[in-house]
VOTORRO-965503 format. One line per 2 residues: their letters; for each residue x, y, z of N, C-alpha, C. Coordinates in steps of 0.02 Angstrom, whole numbers, plus 50000, padded with zeros to 5 digits. Example, Ala and Ser with C-alpha at 12.3 -4.5 7.8 and 13.67 -1.06 7.14 Angstrom:
<pts>
as = 50660,49716,50390,50615,49775,50390,50660,49835,50390  50642,49888,50354,50684,49947,50357,50645,50002,50394
</pts>
This chain:
<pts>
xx = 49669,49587,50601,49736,49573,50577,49745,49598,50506  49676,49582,50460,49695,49605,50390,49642,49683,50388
xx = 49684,49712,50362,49667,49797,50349,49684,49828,50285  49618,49818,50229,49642,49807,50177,49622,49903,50156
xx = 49639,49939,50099,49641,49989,50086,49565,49982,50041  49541,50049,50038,49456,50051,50043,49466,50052,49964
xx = 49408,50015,49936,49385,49998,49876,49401,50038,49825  49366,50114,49849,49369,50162,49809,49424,50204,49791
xx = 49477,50205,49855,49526,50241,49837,49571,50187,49781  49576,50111,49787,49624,50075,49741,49582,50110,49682
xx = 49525,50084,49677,49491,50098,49600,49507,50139,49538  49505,50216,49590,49550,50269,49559,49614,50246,49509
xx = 49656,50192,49541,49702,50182,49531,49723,50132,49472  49671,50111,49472,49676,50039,49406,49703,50038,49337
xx = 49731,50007,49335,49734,50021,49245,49739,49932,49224  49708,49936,49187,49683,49850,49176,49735,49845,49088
xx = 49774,49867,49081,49828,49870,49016,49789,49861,48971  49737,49880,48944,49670,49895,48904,49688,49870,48817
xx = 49779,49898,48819,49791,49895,48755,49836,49832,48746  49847,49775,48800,49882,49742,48786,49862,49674,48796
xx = 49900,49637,48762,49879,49546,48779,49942,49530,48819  49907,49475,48843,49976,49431,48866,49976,49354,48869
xx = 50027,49315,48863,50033,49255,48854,50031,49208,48901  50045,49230,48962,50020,49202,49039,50013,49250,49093
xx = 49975,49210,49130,49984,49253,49192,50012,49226,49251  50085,49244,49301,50108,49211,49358,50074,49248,49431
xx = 50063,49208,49457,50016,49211,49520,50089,49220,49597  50106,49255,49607,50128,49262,49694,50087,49228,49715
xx = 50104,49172,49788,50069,49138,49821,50017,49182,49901  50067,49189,49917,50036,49231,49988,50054,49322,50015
xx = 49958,49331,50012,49945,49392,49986,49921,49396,49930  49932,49367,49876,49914,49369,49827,49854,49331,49781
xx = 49840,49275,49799,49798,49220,49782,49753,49192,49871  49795,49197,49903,49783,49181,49977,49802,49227,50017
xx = 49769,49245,50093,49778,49285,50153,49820,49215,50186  49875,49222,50217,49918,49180,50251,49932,49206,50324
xx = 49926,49302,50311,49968,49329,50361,49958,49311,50414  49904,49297,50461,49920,49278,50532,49943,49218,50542
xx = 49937,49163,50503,49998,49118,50505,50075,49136,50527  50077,49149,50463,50159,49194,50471,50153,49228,50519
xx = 50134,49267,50553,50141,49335,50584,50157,49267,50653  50109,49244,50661,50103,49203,50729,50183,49133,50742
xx = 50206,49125,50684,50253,49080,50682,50328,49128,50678  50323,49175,50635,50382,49211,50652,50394,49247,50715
xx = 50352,49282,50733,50364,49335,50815,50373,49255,50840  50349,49199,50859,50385,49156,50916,50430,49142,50893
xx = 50461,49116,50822,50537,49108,50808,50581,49199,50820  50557,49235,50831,50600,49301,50842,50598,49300,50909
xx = 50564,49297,50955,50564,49267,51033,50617,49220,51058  50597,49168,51039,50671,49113,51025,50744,49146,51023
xx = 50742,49189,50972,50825,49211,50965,50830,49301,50980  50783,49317,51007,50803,49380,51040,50809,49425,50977
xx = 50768,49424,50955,50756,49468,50884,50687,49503,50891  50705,49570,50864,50634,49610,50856,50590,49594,50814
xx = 50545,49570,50849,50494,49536,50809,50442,49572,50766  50429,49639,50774,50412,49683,50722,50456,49713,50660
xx = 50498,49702,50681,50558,49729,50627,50560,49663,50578  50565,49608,50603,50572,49555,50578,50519,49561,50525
xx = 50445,49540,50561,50398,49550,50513,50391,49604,50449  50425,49638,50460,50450,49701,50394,50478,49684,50334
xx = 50508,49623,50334,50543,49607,50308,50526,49524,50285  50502,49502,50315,50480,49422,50273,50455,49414,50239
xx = 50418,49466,50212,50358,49450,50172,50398,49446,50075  50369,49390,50073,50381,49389,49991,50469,49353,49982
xx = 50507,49334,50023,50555,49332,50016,50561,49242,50041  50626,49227,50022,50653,49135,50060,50670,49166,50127
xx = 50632,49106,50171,50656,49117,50241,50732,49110,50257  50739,49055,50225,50838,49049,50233,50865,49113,50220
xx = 50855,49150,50165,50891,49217,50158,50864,49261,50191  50800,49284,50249,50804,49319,50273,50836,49291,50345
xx = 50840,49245,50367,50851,49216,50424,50966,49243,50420  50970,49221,50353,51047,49234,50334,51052,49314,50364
xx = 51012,49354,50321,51016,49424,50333,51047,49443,50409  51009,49399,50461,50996,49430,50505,51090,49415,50561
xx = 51118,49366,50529,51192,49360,50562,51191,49323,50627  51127,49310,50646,51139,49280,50715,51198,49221,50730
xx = 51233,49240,50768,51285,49168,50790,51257,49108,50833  51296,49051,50802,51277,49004,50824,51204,48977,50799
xx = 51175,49010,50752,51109,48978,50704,51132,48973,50623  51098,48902,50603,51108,48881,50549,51028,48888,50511
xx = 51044,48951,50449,50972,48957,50439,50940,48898,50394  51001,48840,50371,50948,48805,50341,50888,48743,50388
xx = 50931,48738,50436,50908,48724,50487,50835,48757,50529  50848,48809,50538,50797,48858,50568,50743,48865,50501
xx = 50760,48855,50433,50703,48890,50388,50660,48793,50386  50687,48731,50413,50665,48678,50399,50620,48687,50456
xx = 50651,48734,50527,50600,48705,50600,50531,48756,50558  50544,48819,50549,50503,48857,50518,50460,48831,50489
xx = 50473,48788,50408,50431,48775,50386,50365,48732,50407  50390,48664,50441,50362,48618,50493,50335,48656,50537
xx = 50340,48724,50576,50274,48759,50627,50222,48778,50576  50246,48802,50520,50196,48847,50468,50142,48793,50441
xx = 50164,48732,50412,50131,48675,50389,50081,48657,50419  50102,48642,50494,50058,48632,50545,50003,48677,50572
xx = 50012,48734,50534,49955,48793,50571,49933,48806,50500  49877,48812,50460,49835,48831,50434,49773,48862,50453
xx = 49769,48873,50514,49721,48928,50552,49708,48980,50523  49654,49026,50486,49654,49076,50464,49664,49100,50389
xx = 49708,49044,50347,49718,49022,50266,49641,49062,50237  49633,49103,50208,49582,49095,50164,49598,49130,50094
xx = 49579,49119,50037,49590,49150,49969,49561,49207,49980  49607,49253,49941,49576,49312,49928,49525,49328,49898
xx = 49487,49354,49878,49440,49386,49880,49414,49375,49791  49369,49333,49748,49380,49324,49681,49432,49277,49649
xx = 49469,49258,49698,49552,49227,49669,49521,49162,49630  49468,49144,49665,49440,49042,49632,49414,49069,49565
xx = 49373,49115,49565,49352,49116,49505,49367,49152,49444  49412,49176,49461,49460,49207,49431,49510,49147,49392
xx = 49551,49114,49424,49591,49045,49426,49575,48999,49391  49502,49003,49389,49467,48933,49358,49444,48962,49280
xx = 49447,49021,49268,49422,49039,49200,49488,49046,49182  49555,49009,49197,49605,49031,49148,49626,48972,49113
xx = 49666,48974,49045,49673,48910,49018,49734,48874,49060  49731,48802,49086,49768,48784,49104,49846,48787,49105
xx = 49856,48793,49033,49931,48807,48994,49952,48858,49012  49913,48913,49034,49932,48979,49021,49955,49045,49108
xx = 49955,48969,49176,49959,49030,49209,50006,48974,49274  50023,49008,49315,50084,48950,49358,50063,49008,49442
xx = 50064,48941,49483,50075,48999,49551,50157,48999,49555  50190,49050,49565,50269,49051,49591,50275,49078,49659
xx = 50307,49062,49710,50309,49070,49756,50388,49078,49795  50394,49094,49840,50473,49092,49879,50451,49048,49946
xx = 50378,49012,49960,50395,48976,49996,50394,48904,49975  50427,48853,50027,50447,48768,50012,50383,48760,49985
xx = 50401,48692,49927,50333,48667,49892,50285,48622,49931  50303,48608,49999,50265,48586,50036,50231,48623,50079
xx = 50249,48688,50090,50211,48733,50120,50169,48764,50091  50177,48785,50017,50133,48811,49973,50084,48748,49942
xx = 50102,48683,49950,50044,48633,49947,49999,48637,49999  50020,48625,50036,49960,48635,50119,49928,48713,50118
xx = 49949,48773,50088,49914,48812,50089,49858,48820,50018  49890,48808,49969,49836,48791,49931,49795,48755,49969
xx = 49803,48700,49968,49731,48664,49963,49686,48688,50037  49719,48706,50088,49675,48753,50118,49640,48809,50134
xx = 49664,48855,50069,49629,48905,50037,49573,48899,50004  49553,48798,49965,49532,48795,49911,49535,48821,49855
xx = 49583,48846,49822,49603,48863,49764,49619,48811,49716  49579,48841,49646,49603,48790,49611,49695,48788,49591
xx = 49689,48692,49575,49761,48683,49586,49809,48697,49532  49862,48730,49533,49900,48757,49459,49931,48723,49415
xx = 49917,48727,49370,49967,48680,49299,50021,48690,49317  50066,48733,49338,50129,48738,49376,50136,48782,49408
xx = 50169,48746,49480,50197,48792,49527,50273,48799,49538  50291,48851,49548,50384,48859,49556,50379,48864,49620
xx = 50415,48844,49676,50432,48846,49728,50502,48881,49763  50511,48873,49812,50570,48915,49826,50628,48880,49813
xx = 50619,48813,49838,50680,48777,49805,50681,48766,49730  50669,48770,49708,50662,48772,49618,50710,48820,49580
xx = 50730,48893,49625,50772,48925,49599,50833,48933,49650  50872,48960,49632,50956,48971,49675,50941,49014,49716
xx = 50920,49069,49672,50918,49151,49685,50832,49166,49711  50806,49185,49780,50744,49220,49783,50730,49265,49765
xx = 50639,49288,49765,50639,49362,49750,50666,49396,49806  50730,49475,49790,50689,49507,49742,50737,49485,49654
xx = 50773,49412,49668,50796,49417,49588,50730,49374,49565  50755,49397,49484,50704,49366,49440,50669,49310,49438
xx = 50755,49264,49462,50750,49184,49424,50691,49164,49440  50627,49170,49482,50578,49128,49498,50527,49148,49424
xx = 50525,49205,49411,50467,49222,49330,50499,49196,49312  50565,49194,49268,50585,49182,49219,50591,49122,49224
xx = 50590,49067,49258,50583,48996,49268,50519,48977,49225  50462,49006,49270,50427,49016,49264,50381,48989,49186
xx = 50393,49061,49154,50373,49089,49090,50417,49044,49050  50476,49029,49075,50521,48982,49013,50482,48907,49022
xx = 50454,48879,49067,50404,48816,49084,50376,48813,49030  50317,48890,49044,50247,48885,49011,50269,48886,48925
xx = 50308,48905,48911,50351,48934,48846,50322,48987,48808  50318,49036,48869,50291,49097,48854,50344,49152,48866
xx = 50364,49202,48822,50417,49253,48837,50400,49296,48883  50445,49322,48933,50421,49325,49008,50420,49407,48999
xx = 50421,49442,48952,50392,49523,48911,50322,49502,48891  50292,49454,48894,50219,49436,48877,50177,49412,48942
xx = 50216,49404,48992,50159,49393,49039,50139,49449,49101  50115,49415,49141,50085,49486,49167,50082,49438,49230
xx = 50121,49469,49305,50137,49471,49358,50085,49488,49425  50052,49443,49471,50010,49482,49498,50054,49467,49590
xx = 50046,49517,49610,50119,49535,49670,50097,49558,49725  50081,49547,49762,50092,49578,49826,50152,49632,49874
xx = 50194,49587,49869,50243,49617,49923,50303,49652,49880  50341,49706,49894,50389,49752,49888,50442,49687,49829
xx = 50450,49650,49877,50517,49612,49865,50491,49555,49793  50429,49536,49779,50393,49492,49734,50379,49546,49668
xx = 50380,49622,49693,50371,49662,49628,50430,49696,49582  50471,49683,49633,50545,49697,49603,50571,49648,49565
xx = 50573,49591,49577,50580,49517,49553,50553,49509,49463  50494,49541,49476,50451,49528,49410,50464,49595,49395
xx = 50490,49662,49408,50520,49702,49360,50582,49693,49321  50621,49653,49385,50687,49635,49353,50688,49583,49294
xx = 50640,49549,49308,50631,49474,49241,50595,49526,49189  50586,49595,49195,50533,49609,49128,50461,49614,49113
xx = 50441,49586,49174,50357,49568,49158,50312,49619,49168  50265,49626,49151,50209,49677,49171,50187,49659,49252
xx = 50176,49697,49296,50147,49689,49360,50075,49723,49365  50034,49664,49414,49970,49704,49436,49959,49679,49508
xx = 49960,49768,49551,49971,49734,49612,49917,49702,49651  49908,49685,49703,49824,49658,49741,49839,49690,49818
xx = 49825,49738,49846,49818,49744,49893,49763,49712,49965  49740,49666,49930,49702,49639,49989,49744,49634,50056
xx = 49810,49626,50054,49813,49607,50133,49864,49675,50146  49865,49736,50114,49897,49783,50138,49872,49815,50211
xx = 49912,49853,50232,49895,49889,50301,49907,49962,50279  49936,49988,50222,49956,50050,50212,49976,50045,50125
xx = 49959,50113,50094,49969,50115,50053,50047,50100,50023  50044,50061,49970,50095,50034,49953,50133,50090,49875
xx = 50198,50117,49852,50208,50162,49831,50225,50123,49784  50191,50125,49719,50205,50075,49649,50172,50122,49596
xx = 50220,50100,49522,50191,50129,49479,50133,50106,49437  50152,50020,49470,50093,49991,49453,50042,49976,49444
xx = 49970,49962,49392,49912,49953,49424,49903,49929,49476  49859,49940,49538,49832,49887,49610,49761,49897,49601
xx = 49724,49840,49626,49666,49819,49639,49675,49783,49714  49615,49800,49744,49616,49772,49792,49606,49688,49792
xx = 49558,49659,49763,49578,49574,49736,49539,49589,49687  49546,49524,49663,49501,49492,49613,49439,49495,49585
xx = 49388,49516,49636,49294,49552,49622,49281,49566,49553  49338,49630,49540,49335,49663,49497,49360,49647,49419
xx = 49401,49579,49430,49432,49584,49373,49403,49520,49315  49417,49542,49251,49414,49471,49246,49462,49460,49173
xx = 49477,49370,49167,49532,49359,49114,49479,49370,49053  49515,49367,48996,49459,49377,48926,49512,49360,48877
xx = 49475,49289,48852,49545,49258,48804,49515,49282,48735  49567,49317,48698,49553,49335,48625,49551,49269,48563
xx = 49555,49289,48503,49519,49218,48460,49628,49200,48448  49650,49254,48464,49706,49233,48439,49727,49173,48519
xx = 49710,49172,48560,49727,49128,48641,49773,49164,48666  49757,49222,48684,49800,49257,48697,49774,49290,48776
xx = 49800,49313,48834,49754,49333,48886,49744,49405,48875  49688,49433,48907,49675,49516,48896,49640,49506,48989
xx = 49654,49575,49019,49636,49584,49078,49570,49649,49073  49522,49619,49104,49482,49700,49097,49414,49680,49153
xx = 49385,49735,49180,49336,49742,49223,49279,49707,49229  49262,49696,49292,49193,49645,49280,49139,49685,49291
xx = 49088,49656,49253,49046,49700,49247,48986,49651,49277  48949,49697,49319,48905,49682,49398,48825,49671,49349
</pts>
């Protein structure tokens, strides 16, 4: 199910912002900190079954985004997506089959200063509670959830919530993203992005640094408390 892109070709690709600090770092929930996808994959194709929707096309499109607004997208008559994104959430809750953190994400997580980093997410705060803690990841000084903002990614409001929490200027932190719609979000708020391809299937077209997860990286707080990102060394 997960088909991640080979070590060496991301590597090529890295750029660890060598010359810069930053004041936090915001974490994307799934894909990004955690593998979720066959969850999702397995709960959406039967809700696209249900309503006679292409269930690959569908999947094209959920990732990184509020289910209510993609469920809206889709116009079906006679469905109420806040309704359908509540049955949604309640199948997803219930299936944690397969949850595991990506790859480095714990220890990565746990060397950061508490103050200084938030998971944000576009899914309900009860769905992103049950997947934390079945990832085992450590737990975040703050998390934004999907209900927390008006607007999903791909608008800003979820960083900039965010970064205005931690009371860090959201041109100082640094974004780690998975999906299309979660990297636009954090371009639009301003932030630096670094992508993680662990749960890609195909190369993803960004100008951004990507790493495949976490292995490689590590935080490095300066005397000023400031974050710096740079390579781990084996």
């Amino acid at each position: 199910m997960n088909t991640s892109l080979s070590d060496g070709f991301d590597r090529l690709r890295v750029n660890f912002y060598p010359e810069r600090s930053f004041g936090a770092f915001l974490f994307d929930m799934d894909g990004t900190v955690l593998n979720s996808i066959a969850v999702a994959e397995r709960v959406w194709t039967a809700w696209a079954l249900r309503h006679n929707v292409d269930a690959a096309g569908l999947l094209a499109t959920v990732h990184g985004r509020k289910a209510v607004e993609t469920i809206s997208r889709l116009g079906l008559p006679q469905v109420d997506p806040v309704e359908e994104m509540r049955l949604l959430t309640l199948a997803e809750i219930a299936d944690v089959v397969g949850i595991e953190p990506i790859a480095g994400a714990s220890r990565f997580l746990e060397a950061l200063p508490r103050d200084r980093w938030a998971i944000v997410t576009s899914a309900p705060r009860d769905l992103a509670v049950v997947r934390l803690k079945a990832a085992g990841l450590p737990w975040p000084p703050l998390l934004i959830a999907g209900e927390d903002v008006q607007n999903g990614k791909p608008a800003p409001d979820c960083f900039l919530l965010a970064a205005e929490t931690l009371a860090q200027p959201i041109e100082e932190c640094l974004v780690f993203e998975d999906a299309p719609a979660g990297i636009e979000a954090a371009e639009a708020a301003g932030a630096a992005v670094m992508v993680i391809s662990a749960t890609h299937r195909s190369l993803l077209q960004t100008p951004h640094p990507s790493v495949v997860n976490y292995d490689d990286l590590v935080a490095d707080i300066t005397h000023a408390g400031s974050l710096r990102i740079s390579e781990r060394r084996r």
